[in-house]
py3Dmol code that shows the C-alpha trace and the ligand (Angstrom):
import py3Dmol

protein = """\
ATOM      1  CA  UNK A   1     242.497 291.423 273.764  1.00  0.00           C
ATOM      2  CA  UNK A   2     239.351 292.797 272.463  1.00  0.00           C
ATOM      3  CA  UNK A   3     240.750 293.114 268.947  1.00  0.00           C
ATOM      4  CA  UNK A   4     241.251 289.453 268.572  1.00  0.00           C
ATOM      5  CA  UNK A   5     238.146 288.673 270.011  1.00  0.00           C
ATOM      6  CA  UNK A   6     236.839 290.971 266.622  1.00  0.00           C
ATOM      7  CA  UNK A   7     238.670 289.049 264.320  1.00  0.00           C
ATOM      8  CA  UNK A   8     237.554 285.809 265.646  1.00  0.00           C
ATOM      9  CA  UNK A   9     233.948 286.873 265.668  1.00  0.00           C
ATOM     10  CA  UNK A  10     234.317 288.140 262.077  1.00  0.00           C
ATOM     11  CA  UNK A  11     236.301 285.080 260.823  1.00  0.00           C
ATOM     12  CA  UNK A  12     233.799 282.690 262.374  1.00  0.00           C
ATOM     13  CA  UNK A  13     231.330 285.207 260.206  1.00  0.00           C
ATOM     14  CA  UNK A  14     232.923 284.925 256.966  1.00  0.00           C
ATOM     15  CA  UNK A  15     233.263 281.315 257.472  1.00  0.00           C
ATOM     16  CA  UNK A  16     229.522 280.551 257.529  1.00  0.00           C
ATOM     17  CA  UNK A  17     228.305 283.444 254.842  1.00  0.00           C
ATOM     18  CA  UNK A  18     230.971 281.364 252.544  1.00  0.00           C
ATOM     19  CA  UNK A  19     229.292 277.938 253.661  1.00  0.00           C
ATOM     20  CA  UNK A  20     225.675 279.275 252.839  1.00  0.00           C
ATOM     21  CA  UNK A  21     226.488 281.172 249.550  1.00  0.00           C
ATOM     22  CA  UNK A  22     227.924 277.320 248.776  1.00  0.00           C
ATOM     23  CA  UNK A  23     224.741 275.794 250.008  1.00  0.00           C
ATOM     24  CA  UNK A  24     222.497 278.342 247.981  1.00  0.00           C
ATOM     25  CA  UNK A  25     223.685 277.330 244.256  1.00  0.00           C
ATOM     26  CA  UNK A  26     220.839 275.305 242.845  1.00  0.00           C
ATOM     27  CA  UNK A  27     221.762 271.681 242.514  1.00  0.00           C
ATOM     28  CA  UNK A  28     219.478 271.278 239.334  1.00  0.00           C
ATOM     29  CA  UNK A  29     220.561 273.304 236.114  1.00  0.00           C
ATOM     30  CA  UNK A  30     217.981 276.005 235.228  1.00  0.00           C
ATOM     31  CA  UNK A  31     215.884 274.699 232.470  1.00  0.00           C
ATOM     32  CA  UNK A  32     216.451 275.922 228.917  1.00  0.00           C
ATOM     33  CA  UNK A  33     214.207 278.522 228.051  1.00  0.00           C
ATOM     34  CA  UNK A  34     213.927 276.623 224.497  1.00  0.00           C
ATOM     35  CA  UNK A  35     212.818 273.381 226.283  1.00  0.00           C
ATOM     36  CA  UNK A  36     210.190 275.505 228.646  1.00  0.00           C
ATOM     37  CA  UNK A  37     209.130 276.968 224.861  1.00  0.00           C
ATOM     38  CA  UNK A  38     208.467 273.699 223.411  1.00  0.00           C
ATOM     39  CA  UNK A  39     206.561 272.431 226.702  1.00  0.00           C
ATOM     40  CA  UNK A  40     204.084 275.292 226.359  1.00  0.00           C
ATOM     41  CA  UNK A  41     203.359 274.185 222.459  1.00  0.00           C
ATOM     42  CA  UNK A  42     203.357 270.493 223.273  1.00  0.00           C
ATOM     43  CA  UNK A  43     200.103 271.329 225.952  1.00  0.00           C
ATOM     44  CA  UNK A  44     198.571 273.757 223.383  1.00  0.00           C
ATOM     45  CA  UNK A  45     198.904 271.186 221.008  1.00  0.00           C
ATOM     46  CA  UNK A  46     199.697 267.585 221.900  1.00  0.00           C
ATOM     47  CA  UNK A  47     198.892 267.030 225.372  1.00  0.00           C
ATOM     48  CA  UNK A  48     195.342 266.162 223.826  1.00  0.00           C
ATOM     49  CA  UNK A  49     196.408 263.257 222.898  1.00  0.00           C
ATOM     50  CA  UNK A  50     199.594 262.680 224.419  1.00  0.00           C
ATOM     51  CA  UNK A  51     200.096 262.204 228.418  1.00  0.00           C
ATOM     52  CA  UNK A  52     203.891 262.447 229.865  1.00  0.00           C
ATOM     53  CA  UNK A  53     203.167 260.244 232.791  1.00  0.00           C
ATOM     54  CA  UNK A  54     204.495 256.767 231.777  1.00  0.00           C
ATOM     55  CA  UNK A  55     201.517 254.026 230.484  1.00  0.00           C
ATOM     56  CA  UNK A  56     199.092 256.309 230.469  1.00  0.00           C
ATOM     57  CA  UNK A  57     197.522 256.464 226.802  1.00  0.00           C
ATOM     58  CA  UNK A  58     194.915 259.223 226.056  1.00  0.00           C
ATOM     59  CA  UNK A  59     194.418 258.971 222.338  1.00  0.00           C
ATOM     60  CA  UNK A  60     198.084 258.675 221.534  1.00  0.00           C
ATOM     61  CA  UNK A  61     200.702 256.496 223.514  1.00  0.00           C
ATOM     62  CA  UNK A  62     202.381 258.281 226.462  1.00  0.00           C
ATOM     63  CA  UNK A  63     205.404 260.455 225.516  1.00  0.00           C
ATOM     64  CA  UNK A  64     207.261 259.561 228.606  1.00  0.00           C
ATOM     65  CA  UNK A  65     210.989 258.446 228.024  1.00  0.00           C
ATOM     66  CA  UNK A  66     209.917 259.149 224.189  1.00  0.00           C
ATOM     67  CA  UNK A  67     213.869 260.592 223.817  1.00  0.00           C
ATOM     68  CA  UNK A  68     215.446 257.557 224.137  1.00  0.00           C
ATOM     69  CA  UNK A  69     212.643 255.230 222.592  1.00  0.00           C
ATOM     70  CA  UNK A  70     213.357 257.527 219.659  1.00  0.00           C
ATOM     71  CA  UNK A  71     217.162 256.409 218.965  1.00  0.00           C
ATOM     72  CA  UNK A  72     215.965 253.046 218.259  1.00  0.00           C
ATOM     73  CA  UNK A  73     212.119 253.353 216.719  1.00  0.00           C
ATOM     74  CA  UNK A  74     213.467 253.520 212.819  1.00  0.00           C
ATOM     75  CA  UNK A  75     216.726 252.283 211.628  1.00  0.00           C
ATOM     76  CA  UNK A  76     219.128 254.274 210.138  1.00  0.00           C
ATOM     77  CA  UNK A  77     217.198 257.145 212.186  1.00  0.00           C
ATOM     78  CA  UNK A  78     218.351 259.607 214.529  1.00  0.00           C
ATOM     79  CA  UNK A  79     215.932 260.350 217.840  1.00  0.00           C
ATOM     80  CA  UNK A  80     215.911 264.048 216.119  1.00  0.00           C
ATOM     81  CA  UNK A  81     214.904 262.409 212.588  1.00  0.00           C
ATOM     82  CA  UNK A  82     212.537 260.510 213.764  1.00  0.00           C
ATOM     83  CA  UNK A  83     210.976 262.875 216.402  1.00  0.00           C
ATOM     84  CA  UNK A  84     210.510 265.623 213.527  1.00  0.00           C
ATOM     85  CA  UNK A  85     209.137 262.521 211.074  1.00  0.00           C
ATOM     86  CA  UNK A  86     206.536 261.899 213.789  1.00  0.00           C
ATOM     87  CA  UNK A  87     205.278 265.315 213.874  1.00  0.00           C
ATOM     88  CA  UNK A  88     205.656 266.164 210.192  1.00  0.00           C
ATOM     89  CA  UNK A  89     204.513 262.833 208.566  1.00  0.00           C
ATOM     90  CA  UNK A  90     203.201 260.482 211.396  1.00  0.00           C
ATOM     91  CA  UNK A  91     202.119 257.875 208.790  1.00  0.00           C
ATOM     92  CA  UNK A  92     205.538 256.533 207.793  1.00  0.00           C
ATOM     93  CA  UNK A  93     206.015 255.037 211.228  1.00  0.00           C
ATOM     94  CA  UNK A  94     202.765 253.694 213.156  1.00  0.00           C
ATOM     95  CA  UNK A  95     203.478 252.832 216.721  1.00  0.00           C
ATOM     96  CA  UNK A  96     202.299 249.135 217.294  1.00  0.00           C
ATOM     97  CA  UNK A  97     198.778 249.019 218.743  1.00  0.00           C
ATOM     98  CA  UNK A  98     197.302 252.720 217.347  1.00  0.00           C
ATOM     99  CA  UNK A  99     195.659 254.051 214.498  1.00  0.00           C
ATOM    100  CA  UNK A 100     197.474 256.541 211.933  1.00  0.00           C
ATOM    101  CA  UNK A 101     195.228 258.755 213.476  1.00  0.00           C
ATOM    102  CA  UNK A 102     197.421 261.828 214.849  1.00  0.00           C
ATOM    103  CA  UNK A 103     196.885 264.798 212.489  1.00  0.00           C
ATOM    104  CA  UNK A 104     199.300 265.784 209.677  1.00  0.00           C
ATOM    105  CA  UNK A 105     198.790 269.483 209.919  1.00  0.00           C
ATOM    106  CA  UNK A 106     199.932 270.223 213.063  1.00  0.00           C
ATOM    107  CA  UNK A 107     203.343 271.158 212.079  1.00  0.00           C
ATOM    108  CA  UNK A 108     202.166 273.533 209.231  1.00  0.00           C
ATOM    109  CA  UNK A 109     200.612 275.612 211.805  1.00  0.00           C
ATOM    110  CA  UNK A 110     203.676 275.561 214.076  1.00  0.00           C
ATOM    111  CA  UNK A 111     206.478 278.580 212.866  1.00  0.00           C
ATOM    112  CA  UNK A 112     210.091 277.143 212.767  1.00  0.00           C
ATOM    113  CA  UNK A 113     210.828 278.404 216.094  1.00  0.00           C
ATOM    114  CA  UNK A 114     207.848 276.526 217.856  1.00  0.00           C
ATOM    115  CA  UNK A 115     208.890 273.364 215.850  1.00  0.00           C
ATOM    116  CA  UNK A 116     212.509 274.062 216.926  1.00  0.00           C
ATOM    117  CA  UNK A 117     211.510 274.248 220.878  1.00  0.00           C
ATOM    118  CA  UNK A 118     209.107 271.823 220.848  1.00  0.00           C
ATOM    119  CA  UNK A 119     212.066 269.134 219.270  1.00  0.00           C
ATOM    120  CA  UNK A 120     214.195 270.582 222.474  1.00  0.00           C
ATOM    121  CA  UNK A 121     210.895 269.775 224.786  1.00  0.00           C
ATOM    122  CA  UNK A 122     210.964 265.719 223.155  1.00  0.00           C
ATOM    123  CA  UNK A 123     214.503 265.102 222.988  1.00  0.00           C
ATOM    124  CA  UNK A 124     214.453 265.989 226.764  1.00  0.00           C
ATOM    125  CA  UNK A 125     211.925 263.194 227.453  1.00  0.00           C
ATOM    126  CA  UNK A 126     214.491 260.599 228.748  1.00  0.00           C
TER     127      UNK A 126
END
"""
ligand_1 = """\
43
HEC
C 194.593 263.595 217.573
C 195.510 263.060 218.568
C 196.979 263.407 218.458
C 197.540 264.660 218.512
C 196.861 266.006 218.661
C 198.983 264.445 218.475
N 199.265 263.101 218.371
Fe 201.100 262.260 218.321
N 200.285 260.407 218.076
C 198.916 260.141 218.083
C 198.699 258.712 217.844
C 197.349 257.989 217.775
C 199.998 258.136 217.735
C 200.344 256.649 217.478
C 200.216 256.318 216.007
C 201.392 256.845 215.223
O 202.517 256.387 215.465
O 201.168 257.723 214.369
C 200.968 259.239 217.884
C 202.349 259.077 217.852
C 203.260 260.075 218.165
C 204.679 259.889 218.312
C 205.444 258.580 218.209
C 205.643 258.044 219.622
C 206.513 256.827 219.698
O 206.550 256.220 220.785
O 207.188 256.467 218.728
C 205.223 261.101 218.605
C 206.669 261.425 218.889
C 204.131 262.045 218.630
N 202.952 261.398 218.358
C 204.292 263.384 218.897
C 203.259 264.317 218.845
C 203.473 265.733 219.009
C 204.817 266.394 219.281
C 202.245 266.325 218.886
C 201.941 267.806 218.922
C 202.560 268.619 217.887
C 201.270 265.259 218.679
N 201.930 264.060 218.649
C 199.907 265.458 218.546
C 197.889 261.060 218.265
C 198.049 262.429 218.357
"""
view = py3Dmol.view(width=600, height=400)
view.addModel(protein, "pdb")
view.setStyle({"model": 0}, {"cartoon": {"style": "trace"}})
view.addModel(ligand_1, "xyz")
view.setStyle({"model": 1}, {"stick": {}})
view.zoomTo()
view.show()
């Protein structure tokens, strides 16, 4: 009698370890180290200009949902293209309502791996 009060006790135990382990997986997907790479160059070197909260324009227009406004910014363009045309030569597409005023240099002092991670860090502006 005693034994199957064991097993009981134990399967009611193995039964709620199982449910918690289940509860304990993180519902978001850890972020890619690239994208958290890129986020640290974009506020050494664009968050100057550029806020990520929606509407809210410091020098430059807000970056927010930049990813998506991307696709359809230049014809012919991919969000990519035109995300690394922005940085590299900002000039050949003005957004409506600023100056050409956003500094051409700024990817000449970025190594291909910062370049590469902060691309990552825009296209995951949705
Ligand atoms: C001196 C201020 C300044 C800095 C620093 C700056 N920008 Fe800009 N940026 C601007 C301005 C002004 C515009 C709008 C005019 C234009 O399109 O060139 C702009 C436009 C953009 C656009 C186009 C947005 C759109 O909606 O199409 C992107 C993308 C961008 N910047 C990315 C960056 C990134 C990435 C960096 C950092 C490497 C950066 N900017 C640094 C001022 C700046």
């Amino acid at each position: 009698m005693k034994n199957i009060f064991f097993v009981v006790v134990l399967l009611g135990v193995f039964v709620i370890t199982a449910c918690s382990a289940g509860a304990s997986v993180p519902s978001t997907p850890t972020p890619d180290p690239l994208v958290l790479q890129g986020q640290q160059v974009f506020n050494a070197r664009c968050a100057t200009c550029h806020a990520l909260v929606p509407d809210t324009i410091i020098i430059g227009p807000s970056l927010a949902g930049v990813a998506t406004r991307a696709e359809t910014r230049v014809e012919g363009q991919t969000a990519e293209e035109y995300l690394q045309l922005s940085v590299l030569r900002p000039g050949d597409y003005v957004v409506e309502g600023f100056n050409n005023i956003m500094i051409t240099n700024l990817a000449k002092e970025l190594t291909n791996e910062d370049m590469n991670a902060l691309m990552a860090f825009l296209l995951s502006l949705k």
